[in-house]
C-alpha positions as CSV (number, residue, x, y, z in Angstrom):
1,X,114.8,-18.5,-57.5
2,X,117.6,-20.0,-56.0
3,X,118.1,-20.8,-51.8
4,X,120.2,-18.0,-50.6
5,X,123.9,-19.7,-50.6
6,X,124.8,-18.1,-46.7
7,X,121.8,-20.0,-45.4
8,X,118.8,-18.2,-43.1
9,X,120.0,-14.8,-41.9
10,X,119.9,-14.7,-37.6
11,X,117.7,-12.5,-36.6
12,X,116.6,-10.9,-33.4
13,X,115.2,-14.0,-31.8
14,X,117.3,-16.9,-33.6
15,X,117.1,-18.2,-37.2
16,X,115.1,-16.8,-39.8
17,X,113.1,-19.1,-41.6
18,X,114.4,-20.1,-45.8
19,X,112.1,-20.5,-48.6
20,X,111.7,-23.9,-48.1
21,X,109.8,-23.4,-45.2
22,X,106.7,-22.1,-47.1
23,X,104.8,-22.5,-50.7
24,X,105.4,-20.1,-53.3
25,X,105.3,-18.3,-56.8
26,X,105.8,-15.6,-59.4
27,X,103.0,-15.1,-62.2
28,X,103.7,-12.7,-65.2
29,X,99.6,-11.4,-65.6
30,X,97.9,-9.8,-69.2
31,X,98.7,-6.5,-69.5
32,X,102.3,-6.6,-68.0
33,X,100.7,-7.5,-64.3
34,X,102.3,-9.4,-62.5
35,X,101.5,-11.6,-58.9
36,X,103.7,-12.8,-56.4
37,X,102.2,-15.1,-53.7
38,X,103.0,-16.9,-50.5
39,X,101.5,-19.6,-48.3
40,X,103.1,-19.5,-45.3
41,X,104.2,-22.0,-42.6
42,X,101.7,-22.1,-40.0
43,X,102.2,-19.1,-37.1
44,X,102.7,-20.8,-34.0
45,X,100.7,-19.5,-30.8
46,X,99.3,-16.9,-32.7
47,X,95.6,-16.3,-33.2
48,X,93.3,-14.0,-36.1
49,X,93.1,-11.5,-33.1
50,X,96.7,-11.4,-32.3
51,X,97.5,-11.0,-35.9
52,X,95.0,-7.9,-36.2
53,X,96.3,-6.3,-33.0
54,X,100.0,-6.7,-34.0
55,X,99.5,-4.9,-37.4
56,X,97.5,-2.3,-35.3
57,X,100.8,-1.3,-33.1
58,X,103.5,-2.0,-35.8
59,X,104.3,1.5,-35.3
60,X,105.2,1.3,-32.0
61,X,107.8,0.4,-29.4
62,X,108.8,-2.2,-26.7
63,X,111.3,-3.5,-24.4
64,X,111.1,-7.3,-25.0
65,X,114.5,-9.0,-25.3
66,X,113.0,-12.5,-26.2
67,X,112.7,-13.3,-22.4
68,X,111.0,-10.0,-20.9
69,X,110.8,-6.3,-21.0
70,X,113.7,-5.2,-19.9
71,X,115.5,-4.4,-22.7
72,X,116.3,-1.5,-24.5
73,X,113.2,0.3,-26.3
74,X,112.7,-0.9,-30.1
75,X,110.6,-0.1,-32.8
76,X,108.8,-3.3,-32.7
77,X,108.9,-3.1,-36.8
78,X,112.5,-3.6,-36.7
79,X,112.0,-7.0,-34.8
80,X,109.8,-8.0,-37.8
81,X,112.9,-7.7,-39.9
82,X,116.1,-6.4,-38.2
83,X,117.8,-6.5,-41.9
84,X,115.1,-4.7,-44.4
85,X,113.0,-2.8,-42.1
86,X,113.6,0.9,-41.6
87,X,110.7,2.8,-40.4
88,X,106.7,2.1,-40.9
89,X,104.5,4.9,-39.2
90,X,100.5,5.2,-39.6
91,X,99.8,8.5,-41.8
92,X,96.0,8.6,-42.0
93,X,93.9,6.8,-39.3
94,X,90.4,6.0,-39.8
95,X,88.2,4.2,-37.3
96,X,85.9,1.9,-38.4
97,X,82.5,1.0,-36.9
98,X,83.5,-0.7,-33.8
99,X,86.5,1.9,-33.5
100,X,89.5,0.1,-34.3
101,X,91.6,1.2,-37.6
102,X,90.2,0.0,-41.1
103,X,89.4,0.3,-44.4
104,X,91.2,4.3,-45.6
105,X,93.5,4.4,-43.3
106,X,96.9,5.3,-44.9
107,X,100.2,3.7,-43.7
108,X,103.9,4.7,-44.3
109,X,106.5,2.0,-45.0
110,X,110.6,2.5,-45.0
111,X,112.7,-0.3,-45.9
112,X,115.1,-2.1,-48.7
113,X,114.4,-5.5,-49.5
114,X,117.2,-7.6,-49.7
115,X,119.2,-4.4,-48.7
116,X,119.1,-3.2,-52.1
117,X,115.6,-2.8,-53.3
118,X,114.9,1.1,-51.5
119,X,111.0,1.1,-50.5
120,X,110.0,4.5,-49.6
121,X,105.5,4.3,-50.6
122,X,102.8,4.8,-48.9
123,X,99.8,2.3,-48.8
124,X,95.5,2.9,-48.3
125,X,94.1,-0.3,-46.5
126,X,91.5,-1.7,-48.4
127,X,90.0,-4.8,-45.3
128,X,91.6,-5.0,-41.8
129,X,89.5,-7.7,-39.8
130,X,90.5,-10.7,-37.8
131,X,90.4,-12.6,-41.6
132,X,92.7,-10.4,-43.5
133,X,95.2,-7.1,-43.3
134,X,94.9,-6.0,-46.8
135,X,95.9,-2.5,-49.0
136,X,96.8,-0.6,-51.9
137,X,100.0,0.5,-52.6
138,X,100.0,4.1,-53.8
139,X,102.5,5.6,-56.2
140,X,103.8,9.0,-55.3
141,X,101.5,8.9,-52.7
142,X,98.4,8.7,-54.6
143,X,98.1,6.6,-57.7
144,X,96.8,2.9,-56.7
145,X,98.5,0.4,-58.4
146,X,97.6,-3.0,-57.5
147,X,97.0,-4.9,-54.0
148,X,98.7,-6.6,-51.3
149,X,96.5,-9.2,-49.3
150,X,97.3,-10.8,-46.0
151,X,94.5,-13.8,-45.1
152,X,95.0,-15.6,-41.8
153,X,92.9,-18.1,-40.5
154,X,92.9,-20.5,-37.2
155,X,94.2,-23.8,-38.0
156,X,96.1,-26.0,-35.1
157,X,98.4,-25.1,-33.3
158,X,98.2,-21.4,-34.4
159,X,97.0,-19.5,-37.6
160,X,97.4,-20.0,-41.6
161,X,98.6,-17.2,-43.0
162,X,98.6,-16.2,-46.6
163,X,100.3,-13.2,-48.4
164,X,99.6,-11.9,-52.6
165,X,100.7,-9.2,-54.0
166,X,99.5,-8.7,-57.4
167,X,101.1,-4.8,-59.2
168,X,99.8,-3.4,-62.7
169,X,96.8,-1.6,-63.6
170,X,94.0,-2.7,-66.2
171,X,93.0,0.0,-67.7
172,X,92.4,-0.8,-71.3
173,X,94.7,0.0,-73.8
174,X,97.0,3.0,-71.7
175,X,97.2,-0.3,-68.7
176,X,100.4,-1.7,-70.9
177,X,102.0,1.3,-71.1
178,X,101.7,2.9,-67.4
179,X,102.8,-1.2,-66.0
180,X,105.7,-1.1,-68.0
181,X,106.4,2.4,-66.5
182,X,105.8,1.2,-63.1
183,X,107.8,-2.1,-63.1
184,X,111.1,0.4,-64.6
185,X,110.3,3.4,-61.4
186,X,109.3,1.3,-58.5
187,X,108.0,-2.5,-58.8
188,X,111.0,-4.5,-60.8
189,X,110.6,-8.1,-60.9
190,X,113.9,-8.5,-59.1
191,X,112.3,-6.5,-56.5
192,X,109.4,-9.3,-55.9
193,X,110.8,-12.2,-56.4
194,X,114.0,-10.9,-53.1
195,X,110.3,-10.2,-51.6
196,X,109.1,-13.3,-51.6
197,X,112.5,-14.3,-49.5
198,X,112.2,-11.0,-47.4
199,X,108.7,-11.7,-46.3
200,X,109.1,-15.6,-45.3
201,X,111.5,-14.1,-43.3
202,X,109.1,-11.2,-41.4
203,X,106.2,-13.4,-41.4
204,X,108.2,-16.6,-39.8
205,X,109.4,-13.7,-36.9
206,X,105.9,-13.2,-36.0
207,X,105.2,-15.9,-33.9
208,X,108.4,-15.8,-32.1
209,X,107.5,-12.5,-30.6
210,X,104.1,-11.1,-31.4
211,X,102.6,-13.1,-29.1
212,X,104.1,-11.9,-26.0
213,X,103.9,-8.2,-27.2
214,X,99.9,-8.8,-27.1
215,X,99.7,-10.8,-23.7
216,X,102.2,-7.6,-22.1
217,X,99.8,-5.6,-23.5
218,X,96.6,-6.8,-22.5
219,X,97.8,-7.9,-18.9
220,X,98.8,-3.6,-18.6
221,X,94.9,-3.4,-19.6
């Protein structure tokens, strides 16, 4: 997959980060599975904790301008990616045992990759720690199709943060047939691979911002 030709895309705090800036690949799987996976350049300032609080409130809003708060209310998923993102909302909360949201909770994503790939799915989480943020996305709503897996780890200067996401089901015999359905309706190979550029750009936003969202936050506490 070739470097985009107009060079990183600016974004609401400066340059968005290129492929270069991270490892990557695209693996046709048995079956007609397929993966798509990213290891990321480190997250600077950021921490496992910050990472698990940030995907907590990526439904919500704030002021901050890159300086302070007192700029104009955004949906903070929009800072993520001011391009692709649309709309993300938690449908289904459930609390684990120490009462923060994990595994069953059900979250609603809006966006078009690449500004031409419409996303429009909804996703059940399947680990949210302070080690990874992972789910399964749902088609129609309801069908689980494969998983998408966010480990991040401390390393210096900040966290390691690593993204796969694998589509197809493997289900013996019918698995063929209902992957090569669901790469024509909703999961193209085009799709992933303008993904993998889409989310080196989100993921390289994080650090740029996130951090700040979750010290405002905590010094309100």
């Amino acid at each position: 997959m070739a470097e985009a030709k107009t060079g990183p895309k600016l974004g609401f705090f400066g340059p968005m980060k290129t492929l270069d800036s991270a490892q990557y690949g695209f693996e046709e799987l048995p079956g007609g599975r397929f993966r798509a996976w990213i290891k990321h350049d480190t997250m600077k300032g950021v921490t496992p904790p910050i990472l698990r609080w940030w995907f907590e409130h990526i439904d919500t809003f704030s002021s901050y301008n890159g300086q302070d708060f007192s700029g104009p209310f955004v949906p903070v998923y929009r800072f993520w990616h001011p391009f692709d993102h649309i709309a993300i909302r938690w449908a289904k909360r459930v609390n684990g045992s120490d009462g923060r949201l994990g595994p069953g909770s059900v979250i609603a994503i809006q966006e078009n990759i690449a500004a031409k790939h419409p996303v429009r799915a909804k996703a059940r989480v399947t680990k949210f720690d302070e080690e990874a943020f992972n789910f399964e996305p749902l088609l129609g709503g309801l069908l689980p199709v494969g998983q998408v897996v966010h480990e991040y780890a401390p390393v210096e200067d900040g966290v390691s943060f690593y993204t796969c996401v694998e589509i197809g089901i493997t289900t013996p015999l019918i698995g063929p047939v209902l992957n090569w359905i669901i790469r024509k309706v909703a999961f193209s190979k085009e799709m992933f691979q303008d993904w993998i550029l889409h989310n080196i750009e989100e993921s390289g936003e994080t650090e740029k911002f996130v951090p700040a969202l979750f010290a405002h936050a905590h010094a309100e506490e």
